[in-house]
N, C-alpha and C positions, 0 to 999 in steps of 0.2 A: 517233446512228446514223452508221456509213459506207456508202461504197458497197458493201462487202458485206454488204449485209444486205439484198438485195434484196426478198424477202418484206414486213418490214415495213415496209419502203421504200413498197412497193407498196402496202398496207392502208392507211396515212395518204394518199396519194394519191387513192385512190376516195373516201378521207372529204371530202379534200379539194375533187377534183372532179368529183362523182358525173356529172356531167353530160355528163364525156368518155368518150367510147368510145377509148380509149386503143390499136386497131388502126389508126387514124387521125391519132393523134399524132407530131408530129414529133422528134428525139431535139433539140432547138434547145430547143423547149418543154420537154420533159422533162427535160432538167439541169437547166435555169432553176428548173420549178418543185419538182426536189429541193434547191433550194441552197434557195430559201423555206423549206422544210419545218422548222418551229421546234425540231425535234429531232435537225435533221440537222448533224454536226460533222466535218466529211472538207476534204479540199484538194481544190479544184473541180477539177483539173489529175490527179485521178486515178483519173478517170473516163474510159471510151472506149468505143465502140462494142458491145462485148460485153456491159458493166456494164448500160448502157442497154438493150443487147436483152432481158438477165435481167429488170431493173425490169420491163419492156414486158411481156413475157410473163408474170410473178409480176401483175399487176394483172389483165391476161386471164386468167388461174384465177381470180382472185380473184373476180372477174365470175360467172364460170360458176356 
């Protein structure tokens, strides 16, 4: 995965951590634990605020 791919970005994350409410997440936590993600293969450095907000929000649908 890269950072664009933020949908599926988002589904292994709620797999990941069902337990966050991810309106609440800080984008600190949220790079960290997409660079964990064992499927994810991107330059951490090309990631920024936007990327992060799409993740952020693709989790929140995903929720809904």
């Amino acid at each position: 995965m890269k950072w664009t791919d933020t949908l599926d970005i988002a589904i292994e994350l709620a797999e990941a951590h069902p337990e966050i409410d991810p309106r609440t997440l800080r984008f600190t936590d949220l790079h960290r634990w997409v660079m964990e993600l064992p499927d994810f293969d991107d330059d951490p450095n090309h990631s920024g605020e936007k990327i992060l907000e799409a993740i952020q929000m693709a989790w929140i649908d995903e929720l809904s």
